[in-house]
MOPAC internal coordinates of N, CA, C and O (Angstrom, degrees):
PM7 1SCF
backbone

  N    0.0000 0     0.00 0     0.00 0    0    0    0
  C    1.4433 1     0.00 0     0.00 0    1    0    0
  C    1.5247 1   108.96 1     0.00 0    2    1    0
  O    1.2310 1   116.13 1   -44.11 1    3    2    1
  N    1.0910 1   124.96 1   135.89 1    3    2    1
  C    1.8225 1   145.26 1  -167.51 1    5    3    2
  C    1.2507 1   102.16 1    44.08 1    6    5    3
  O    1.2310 1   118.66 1  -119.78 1    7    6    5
  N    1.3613 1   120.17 1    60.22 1    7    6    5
  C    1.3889 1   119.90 1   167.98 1    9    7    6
  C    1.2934 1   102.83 1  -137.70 1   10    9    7
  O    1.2310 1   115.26 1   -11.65 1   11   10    9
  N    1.7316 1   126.59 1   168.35 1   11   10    9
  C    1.6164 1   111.03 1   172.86 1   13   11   10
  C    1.8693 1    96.11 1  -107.92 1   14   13   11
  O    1.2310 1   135.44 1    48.45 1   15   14   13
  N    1.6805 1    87.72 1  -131.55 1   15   14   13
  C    1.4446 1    99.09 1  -174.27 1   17   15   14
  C    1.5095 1    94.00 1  -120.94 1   18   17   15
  O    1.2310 1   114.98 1   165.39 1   19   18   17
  N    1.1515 1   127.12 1   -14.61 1   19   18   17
  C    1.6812 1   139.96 1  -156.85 1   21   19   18
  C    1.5518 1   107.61 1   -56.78 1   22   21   19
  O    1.2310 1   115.40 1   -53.93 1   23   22   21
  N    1.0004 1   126.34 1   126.07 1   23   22   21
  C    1.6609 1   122.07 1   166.37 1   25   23   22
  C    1.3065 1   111.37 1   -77.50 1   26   25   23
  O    1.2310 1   124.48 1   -10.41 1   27   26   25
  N    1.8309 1   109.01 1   169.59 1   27   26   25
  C    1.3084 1    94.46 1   157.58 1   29   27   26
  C    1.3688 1   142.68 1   -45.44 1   30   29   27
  O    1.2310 1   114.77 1   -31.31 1   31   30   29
  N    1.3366 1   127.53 1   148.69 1   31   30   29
  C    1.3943 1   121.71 1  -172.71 1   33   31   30
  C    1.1360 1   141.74 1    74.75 1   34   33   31
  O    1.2310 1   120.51 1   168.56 1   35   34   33
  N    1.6955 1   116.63 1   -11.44 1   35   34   33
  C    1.3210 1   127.26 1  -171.09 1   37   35   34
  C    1.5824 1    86.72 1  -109.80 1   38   37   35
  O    1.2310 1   139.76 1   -31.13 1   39   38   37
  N    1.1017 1    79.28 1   148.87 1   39   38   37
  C    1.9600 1   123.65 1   172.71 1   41   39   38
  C    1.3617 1   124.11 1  -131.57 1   42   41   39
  O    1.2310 1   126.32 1   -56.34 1   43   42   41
  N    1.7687 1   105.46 1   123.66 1   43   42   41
  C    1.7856 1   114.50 1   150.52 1   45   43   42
  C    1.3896 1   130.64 1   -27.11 1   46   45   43
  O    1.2310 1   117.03 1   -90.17 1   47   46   45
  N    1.5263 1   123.26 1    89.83 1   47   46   45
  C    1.5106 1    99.29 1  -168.66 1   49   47   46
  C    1.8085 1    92.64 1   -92.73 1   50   49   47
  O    1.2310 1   119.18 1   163.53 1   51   50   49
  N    1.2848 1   119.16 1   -16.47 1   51   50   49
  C    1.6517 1    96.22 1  -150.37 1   53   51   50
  C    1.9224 1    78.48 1  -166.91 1   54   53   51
  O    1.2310 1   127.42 1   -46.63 1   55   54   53
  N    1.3326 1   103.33 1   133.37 1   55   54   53
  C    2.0916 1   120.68 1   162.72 1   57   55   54
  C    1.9147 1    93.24 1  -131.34 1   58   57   55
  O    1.2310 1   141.43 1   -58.61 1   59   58   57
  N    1.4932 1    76.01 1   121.39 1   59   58   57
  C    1.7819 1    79.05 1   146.64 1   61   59   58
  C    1.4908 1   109.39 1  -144.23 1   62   61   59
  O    1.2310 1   125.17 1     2.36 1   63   62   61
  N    1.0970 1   107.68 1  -177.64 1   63   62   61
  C    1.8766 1   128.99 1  -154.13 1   65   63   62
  C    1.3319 1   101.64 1  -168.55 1   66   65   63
  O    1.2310 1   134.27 1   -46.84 1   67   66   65
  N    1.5352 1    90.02 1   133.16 1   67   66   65
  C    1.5014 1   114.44 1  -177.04 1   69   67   66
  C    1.9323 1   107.62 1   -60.34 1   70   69   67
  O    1.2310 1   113.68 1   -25.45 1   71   70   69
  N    0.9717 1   129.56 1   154.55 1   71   70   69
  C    1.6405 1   123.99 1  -165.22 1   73   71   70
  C    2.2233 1    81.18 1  -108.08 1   74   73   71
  O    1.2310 1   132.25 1   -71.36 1   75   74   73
  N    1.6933 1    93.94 1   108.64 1   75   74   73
  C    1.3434 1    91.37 1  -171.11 1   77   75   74
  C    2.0410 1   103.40 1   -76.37 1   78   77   75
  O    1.2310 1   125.24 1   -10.18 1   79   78   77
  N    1.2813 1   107.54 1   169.82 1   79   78   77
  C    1.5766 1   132.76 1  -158.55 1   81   79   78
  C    1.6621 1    85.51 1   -76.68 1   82   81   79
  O    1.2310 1   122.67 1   133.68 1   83   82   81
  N    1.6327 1   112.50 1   -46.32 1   83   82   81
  C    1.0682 1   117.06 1  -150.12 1   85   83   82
  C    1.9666 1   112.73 1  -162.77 1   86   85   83
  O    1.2310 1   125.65 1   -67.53 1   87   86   85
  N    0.9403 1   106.75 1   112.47 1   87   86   85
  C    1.8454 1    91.01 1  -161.47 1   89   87   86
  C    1.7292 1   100.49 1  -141.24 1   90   89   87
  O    1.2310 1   118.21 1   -38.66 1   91   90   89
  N    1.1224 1   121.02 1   141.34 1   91   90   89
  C    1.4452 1   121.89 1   150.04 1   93   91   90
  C    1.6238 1   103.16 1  -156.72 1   94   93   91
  O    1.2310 1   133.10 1    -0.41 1   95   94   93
  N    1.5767 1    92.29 1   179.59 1   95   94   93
  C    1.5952 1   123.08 1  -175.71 1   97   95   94
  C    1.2304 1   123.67 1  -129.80 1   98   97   95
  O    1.2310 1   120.33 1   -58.19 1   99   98   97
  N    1.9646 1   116.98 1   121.81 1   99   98   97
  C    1.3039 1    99.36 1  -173.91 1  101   99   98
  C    1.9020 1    90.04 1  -133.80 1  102  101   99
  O    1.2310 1   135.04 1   -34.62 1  103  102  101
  N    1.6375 1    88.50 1   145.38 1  103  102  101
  C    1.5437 1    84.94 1  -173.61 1  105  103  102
  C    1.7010 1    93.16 1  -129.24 1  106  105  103
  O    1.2310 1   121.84 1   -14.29 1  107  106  105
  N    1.3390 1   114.08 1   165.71 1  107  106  105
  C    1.7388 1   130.92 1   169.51 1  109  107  106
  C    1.5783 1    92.19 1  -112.51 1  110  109  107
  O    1.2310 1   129.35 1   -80.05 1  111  110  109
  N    1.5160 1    99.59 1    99.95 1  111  110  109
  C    1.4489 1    79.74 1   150.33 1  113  111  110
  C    1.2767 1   161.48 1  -106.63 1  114  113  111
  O    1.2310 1   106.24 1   -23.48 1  115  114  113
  N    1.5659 1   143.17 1   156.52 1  115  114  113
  C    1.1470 1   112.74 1   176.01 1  117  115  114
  C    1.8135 1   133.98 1   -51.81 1  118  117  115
  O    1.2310 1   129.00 1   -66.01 1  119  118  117
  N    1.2543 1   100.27 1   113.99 1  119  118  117
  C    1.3425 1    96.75 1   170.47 1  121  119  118
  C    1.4865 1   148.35 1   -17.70 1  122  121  119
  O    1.2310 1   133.27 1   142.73 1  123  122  121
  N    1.1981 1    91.96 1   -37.27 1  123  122  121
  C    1.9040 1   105.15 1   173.94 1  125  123  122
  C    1.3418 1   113.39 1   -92.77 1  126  125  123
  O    1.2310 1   116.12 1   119.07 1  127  126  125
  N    1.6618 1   124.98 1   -60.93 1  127  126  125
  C    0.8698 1   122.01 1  -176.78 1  129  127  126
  C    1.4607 1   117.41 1   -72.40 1  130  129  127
  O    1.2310 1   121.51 1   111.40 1  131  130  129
  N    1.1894 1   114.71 1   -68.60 1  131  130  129
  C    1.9475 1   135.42 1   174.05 1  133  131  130
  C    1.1792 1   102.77 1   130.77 1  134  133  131
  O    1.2310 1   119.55 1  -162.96 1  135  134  133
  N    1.3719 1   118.47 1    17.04 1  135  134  133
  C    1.6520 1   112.98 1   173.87 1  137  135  134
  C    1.6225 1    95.18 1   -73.10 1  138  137  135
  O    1.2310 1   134.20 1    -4.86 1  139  138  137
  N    1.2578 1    90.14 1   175.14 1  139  138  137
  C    1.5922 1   115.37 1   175.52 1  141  139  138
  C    1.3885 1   119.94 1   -76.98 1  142  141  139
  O    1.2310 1   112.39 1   -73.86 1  143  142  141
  N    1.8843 1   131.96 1   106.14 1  143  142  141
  C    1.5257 1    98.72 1   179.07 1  145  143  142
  C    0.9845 1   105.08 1   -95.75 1  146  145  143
  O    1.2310 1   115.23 1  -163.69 1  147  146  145
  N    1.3497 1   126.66 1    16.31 1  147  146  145
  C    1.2160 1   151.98 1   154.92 1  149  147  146
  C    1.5816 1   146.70 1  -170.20 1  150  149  147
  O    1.2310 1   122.92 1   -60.25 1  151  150  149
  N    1.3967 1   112.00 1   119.75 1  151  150  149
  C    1.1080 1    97.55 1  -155.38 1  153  151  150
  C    2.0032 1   105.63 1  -139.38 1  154  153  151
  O    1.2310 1   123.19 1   -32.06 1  155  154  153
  N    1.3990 1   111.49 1   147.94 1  155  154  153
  C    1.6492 1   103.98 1  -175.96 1  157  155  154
  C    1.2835 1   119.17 1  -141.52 1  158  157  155
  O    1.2310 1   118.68 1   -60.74 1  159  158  157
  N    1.1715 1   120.12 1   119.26 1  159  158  157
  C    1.5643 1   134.33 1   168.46 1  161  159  158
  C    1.3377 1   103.50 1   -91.65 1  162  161  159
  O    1.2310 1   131.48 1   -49.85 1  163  162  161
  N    2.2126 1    95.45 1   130.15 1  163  162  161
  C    1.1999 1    96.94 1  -179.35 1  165  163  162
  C    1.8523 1    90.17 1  -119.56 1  166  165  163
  O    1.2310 1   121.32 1   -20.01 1  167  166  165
  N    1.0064 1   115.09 1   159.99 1  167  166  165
  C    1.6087 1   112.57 1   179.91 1  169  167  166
  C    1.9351 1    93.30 1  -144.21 1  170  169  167
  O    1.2310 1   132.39 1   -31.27 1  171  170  169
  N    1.0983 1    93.67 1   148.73 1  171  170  169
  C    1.7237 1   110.09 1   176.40 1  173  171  170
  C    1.6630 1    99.47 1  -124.48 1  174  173  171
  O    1.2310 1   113.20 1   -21.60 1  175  174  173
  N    0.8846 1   130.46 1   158.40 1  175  174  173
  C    1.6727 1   132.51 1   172.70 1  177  175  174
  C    1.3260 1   111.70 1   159.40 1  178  177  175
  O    1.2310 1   105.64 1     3.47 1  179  178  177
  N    1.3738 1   144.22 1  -176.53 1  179  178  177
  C    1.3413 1   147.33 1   -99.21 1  181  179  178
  C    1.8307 1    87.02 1  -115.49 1  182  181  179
  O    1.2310 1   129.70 1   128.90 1  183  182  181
  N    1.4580 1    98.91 1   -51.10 1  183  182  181
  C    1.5264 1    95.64 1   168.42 1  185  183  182
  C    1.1138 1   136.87 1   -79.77 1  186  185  183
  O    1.2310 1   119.90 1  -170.15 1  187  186  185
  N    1.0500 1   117.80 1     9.85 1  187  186  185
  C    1.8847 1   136.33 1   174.41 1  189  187  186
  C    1.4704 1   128.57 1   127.97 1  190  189  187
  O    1.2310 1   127.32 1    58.03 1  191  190  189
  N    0.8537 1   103.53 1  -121.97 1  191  190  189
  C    2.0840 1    98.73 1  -179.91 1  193  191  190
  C    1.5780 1    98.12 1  -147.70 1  194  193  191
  O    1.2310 1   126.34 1   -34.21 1  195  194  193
  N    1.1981 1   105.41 1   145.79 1  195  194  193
  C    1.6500 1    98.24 1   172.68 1  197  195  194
  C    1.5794 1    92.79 1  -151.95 1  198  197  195
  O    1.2310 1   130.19 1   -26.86 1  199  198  197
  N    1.5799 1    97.96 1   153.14 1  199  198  197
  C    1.4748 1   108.49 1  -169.44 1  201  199  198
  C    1.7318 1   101.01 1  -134.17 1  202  201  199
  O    1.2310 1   120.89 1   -67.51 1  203  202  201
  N    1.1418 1   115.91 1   112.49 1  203  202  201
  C    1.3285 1   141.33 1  -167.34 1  205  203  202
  C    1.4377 1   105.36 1   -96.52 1  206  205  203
  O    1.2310 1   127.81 1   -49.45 1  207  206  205
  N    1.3661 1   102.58 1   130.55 1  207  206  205
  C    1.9438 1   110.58 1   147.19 1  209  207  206
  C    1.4124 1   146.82 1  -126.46 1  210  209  207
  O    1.2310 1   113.43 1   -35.27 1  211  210  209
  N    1.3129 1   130.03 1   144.73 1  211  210  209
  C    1.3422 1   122.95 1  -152.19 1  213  211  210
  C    1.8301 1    91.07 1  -124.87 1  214  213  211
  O    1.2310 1   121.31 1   -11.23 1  215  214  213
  N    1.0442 1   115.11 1   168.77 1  215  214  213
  C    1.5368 1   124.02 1   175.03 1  217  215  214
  C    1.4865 1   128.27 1    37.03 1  218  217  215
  O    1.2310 1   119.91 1  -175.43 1  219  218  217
  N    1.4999 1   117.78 1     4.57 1  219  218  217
  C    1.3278 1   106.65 1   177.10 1  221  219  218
  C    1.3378 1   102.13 1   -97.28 1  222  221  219
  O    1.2310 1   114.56 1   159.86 1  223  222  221
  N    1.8432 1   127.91 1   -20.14 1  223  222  221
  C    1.1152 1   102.35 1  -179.85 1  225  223  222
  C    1.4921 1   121.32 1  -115.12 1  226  225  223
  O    1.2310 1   116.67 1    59.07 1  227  226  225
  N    1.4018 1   123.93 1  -120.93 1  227  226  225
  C    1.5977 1   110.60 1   158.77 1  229  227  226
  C    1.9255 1   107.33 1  -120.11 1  230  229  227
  O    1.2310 1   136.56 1  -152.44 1  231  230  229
  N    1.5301 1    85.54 1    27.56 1  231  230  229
  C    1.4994 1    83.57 1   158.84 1  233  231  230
  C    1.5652 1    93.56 1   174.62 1  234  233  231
  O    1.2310 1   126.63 1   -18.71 1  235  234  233
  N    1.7671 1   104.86 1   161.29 1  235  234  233
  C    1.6499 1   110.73 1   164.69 1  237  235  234
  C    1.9256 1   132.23 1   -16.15 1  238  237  235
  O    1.2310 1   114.32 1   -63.29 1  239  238  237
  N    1.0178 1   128.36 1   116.71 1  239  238  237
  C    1.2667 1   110.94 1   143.30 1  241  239  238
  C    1.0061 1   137.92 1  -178.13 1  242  241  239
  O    1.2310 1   113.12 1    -4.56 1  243  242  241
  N    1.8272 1   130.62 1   175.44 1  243  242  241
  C    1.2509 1   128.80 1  -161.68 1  245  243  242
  C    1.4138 1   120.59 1   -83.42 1  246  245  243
  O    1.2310 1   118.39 1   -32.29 1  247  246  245
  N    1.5699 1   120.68 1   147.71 1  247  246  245
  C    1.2391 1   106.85 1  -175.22 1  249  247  246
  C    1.6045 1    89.42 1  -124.04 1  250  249  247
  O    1.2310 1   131.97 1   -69.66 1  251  250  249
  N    1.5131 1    94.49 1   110.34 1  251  250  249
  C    2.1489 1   110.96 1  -178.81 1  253  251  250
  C    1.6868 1   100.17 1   -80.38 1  254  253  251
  O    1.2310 1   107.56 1  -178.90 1  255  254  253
  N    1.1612 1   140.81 1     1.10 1  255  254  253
  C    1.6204 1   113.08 1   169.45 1  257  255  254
  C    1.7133 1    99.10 1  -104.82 1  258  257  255
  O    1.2310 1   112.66 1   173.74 1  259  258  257
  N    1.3952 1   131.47 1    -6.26 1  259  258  257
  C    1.3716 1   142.44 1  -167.23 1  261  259  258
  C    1.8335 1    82.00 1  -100.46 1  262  261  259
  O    1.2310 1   114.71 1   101.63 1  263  262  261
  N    1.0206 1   127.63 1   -78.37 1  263  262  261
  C    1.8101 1   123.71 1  -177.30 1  265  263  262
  C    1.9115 1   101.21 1   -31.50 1  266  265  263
  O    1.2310 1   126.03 1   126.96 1  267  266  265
  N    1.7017 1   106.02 1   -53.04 1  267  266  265
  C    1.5683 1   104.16 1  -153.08 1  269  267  266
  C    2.0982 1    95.75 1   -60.38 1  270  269  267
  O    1.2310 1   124.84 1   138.86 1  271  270  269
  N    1.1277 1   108.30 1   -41.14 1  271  270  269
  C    1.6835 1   114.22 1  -159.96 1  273  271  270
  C    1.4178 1    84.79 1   -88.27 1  274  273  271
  O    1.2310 1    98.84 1  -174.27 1  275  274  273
  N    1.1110 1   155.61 1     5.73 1  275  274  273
  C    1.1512 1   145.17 1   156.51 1  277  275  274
  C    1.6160 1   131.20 1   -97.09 1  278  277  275
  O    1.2310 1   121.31 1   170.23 1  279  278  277
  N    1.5553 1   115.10 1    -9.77 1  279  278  277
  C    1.3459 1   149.66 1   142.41 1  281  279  278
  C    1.5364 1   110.12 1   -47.38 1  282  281  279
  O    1.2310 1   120.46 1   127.70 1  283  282  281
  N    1.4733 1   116.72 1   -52.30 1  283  282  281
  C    1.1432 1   116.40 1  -157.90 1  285  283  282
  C    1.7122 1   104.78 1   -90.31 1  286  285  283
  O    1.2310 1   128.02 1   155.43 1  287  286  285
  N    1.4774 1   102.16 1   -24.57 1  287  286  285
  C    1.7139 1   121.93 1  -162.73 1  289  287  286
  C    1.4537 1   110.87 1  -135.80 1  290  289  287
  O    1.2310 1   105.27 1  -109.30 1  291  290  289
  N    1.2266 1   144.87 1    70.70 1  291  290  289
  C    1.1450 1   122.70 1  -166.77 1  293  291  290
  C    1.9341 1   116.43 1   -75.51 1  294  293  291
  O    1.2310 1   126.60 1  -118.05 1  295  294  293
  N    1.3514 1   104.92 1    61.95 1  295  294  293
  C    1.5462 1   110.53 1   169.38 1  297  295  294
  C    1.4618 1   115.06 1  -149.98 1  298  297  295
  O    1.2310 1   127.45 1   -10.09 1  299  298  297
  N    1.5057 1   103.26 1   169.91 1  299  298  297
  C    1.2876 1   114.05 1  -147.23 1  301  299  298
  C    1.4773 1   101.02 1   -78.28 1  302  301  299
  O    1.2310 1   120.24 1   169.70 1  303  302  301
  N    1.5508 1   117.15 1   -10.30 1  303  302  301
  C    1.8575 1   114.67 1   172.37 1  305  303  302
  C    1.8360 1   102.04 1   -80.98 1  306  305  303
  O    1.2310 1   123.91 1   148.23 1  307  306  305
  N    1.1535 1   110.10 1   -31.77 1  307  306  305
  C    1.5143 1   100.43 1   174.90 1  309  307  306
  C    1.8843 1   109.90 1   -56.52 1  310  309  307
  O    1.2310 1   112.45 1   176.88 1  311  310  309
  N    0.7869 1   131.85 1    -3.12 1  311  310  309
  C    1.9241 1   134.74 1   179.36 1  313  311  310
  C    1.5158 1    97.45 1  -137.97 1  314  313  311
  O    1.2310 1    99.85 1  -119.21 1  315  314  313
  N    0.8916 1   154.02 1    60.79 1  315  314  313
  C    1.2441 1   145.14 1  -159.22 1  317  315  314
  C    2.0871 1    90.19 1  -134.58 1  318  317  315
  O    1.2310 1   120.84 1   168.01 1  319  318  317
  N    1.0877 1   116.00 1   -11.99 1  319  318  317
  C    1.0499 1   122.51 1  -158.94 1  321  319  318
  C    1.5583 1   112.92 1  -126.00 1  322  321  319
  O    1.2310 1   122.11 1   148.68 1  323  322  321
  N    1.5365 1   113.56 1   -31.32 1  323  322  321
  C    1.5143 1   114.45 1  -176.38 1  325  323  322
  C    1.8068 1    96.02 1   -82.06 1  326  325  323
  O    1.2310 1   139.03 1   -37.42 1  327  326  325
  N    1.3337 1    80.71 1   142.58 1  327  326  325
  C    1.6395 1   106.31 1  -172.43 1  329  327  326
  C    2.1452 1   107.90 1   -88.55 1  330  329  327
  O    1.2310 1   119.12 1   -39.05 1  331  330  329
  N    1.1920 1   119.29 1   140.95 1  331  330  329
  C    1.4324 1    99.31 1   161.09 1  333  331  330
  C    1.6313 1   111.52 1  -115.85 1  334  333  331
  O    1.2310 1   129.72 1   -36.94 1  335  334  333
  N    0.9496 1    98.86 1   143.06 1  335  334  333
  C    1.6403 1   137.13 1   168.61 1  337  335  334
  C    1.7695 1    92.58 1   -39.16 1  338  337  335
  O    1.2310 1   116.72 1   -73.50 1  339  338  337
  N    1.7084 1   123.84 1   106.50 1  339  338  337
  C    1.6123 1   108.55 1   137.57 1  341  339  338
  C    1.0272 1   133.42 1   -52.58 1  342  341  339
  O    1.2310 1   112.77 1   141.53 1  343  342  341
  N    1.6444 1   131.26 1   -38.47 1  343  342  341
  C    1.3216 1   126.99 1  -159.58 1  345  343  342
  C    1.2066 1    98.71 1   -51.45 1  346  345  343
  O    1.2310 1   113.51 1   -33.90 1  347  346  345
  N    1.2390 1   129.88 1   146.10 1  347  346  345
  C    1.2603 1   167.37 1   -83.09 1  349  347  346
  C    1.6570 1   105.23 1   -76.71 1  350  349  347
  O    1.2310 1   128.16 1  -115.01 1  351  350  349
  N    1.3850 1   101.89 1    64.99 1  351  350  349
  C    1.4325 1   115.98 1   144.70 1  353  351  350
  C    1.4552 1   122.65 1   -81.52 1  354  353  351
  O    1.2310 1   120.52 1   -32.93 1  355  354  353
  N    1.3570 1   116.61 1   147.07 1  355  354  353
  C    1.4610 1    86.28 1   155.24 1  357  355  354
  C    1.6763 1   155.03 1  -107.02 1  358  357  355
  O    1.2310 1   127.30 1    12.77 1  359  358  357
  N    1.1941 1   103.56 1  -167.23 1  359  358  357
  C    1.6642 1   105.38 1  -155.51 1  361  359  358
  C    1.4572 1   108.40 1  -152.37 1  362  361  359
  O    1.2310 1   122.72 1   -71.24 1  363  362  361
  N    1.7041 1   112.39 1   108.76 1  363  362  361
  C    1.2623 1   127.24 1   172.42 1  365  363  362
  C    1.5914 1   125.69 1  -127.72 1  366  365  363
  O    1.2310 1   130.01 1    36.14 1  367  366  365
  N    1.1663 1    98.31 1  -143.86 1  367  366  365
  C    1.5502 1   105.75 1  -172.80 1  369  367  366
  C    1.6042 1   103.56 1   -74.31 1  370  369  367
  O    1.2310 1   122.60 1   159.64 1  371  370  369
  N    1.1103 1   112.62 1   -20.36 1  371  370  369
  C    1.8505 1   121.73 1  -178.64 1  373  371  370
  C    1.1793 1   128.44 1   -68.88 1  374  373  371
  O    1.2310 1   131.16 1   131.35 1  375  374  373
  N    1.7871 1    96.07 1   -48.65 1  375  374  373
  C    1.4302 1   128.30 1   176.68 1  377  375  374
  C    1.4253 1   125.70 1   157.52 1  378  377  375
  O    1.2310 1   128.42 1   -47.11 1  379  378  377
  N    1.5228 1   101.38 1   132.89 1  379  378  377
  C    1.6298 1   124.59 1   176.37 1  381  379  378
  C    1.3897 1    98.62 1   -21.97 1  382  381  379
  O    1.2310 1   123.08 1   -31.33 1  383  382  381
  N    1.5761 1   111.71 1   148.67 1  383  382  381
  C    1.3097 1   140.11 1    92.81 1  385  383  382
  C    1.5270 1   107.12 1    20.80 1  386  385  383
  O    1.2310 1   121.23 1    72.09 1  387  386  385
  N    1.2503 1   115.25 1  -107.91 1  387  386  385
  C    1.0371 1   126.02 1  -175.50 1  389  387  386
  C    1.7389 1   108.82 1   -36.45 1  390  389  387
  O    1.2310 1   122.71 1   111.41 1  391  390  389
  N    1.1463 1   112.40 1   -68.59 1  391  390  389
  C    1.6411 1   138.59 1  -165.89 1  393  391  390
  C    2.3300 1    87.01 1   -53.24 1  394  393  391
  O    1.2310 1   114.92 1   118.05 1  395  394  393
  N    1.0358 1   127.23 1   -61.95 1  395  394  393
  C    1.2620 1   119.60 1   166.07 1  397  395  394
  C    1.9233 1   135.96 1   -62.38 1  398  397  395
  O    1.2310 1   128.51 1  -178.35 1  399  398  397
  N    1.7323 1   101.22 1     1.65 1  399  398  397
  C    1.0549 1   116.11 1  -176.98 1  401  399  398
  C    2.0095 1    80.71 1   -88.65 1  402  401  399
  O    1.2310 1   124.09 1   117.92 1  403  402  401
  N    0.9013 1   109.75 1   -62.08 1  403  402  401
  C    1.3713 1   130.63 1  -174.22 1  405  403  402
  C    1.8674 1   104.91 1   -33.42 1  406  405  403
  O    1.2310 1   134.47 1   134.16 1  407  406  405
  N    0.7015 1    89.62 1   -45.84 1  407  406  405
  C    2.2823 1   113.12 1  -158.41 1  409  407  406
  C    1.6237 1    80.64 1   -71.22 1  410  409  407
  O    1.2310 1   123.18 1   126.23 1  411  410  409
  N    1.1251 1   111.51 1   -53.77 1  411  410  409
  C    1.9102 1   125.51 1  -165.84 1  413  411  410
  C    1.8148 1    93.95 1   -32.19 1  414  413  411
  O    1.2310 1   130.04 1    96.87 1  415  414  413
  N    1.2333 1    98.24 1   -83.13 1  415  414  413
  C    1.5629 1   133.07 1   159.71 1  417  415  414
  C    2.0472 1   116.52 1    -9.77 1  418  417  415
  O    1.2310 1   130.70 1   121.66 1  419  418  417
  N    1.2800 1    96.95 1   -58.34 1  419  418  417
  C    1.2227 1   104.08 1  -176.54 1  421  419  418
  C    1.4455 1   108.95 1   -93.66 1  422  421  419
  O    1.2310 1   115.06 1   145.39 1  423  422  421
  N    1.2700 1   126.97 1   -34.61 1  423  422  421
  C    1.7867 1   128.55 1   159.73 1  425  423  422
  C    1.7560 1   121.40 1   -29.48 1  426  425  423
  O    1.2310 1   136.54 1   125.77 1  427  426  425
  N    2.0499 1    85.58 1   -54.23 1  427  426  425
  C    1.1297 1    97.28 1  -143.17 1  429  427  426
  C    2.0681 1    86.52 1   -69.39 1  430  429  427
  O    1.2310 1   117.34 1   137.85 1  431  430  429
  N    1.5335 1   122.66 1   -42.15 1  431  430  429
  C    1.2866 1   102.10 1  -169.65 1  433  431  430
  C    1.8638 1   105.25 1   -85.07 1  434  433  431
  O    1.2310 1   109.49 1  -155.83 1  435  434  433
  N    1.1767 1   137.31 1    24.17 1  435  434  433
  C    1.1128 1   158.61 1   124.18 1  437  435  434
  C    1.8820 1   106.92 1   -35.02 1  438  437  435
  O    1.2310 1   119.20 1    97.66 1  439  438  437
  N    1.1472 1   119.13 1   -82.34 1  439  438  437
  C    1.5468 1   143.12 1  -164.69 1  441  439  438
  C    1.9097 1    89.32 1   -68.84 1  442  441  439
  O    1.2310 1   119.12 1   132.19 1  443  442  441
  N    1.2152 1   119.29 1   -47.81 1  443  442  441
  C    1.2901 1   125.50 1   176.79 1  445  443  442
  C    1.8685 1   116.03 1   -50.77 1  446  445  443
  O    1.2310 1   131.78 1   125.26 1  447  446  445
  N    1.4389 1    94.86 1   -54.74 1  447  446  445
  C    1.7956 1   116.86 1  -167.53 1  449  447  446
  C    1.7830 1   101.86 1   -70.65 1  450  449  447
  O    1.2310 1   132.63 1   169.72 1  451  450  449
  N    1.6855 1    93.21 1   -10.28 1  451  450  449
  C    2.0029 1    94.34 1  -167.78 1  453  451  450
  C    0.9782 1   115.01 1  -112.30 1  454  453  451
  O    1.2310 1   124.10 1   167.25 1  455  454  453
  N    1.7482 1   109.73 1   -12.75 1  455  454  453
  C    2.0278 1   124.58 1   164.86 1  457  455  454
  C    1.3826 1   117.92 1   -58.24 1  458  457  455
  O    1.2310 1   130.89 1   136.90 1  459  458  457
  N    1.3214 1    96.60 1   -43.10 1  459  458  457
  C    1.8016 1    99.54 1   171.31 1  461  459  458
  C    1.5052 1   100.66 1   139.33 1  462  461  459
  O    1.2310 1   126.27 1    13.14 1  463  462  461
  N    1.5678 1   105.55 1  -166.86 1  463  462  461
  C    1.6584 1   119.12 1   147.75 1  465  463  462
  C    1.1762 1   130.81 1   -81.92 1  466  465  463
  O    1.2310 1   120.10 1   180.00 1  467  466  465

C-alpha cells in the first residue's frame, strides 16, 4: 500500500486514458475515516467498459462478469443479479467480508444510475 512497482531510477514520463463515453464513482464510506469500504468506477468508452474497485479488498480491482453484462446493457438492471465473491475481501470492525461483497453490488449500479443514459 502507497508504494508503486517502479525500480530504482525509473520515472513516469507520460499516462494516458481513453476519454470515457460515460463514467462515474460511487463509494460507502467509512464513517470515521471517509475512505471507501467500498467503492466502484464504472467507465464506458471506445475500448469497452470496465468496472473497477477500491476499498473492499486489500487492493484495486476489476470485476469482468459486471464489465461483460454491461457491454451488452449499459444499466444498472443488466448487474443487478451477479453476485461477488468475499474470499478475500476485506473484513473488520466496520464490516464483513461478506457485508462489502454486498456494498460492491449496490455501488456498482449506483456509479451505473450516475453515468447517465
Amino acid at each position: 500500500m502507497f508504494s508503486t512497482a517502479l525500480e530504482d531510477g525509473e520515472i513516469i514520463t507520460e499516462v494516458s486514458f481513453p476519454i470515457p463515453e460515460r463514467a462515474a464513482y460511487a463509494k460507502f464510506d467509512n464513517p470515521a475515516s471517509r475512505y471507501a469500504m467500498a467503492g466502484v468506477f464504472v467507465a464506458k468508452s471506445k475500448i469497452g467498459v470496465r468496472v473497477v474497485v477500491t476499498g473492499a479488498g486489500p487492493s484495486v480491482f476489476r470485476v469482468p462478469d459486471m464489465e461483460s453484462a454491461l457491454a451488452k446493457s449499459f444499466t444498472a438492471e443488466a448487474i443487478k443479479c451477479i453476485k461477488i465473491d468475499a474470499d478475500g475481501l476485506n473484513s473488520d470492525i466496520h464490516a464483513s467480508a461478506e457485508y462489502r461483497a454486498h456494498l460492491v453490488g449496490v455501488m456498482a449500479a449506483r456509479a451505473v444510475k450516475a453515468a447517465g443514459p
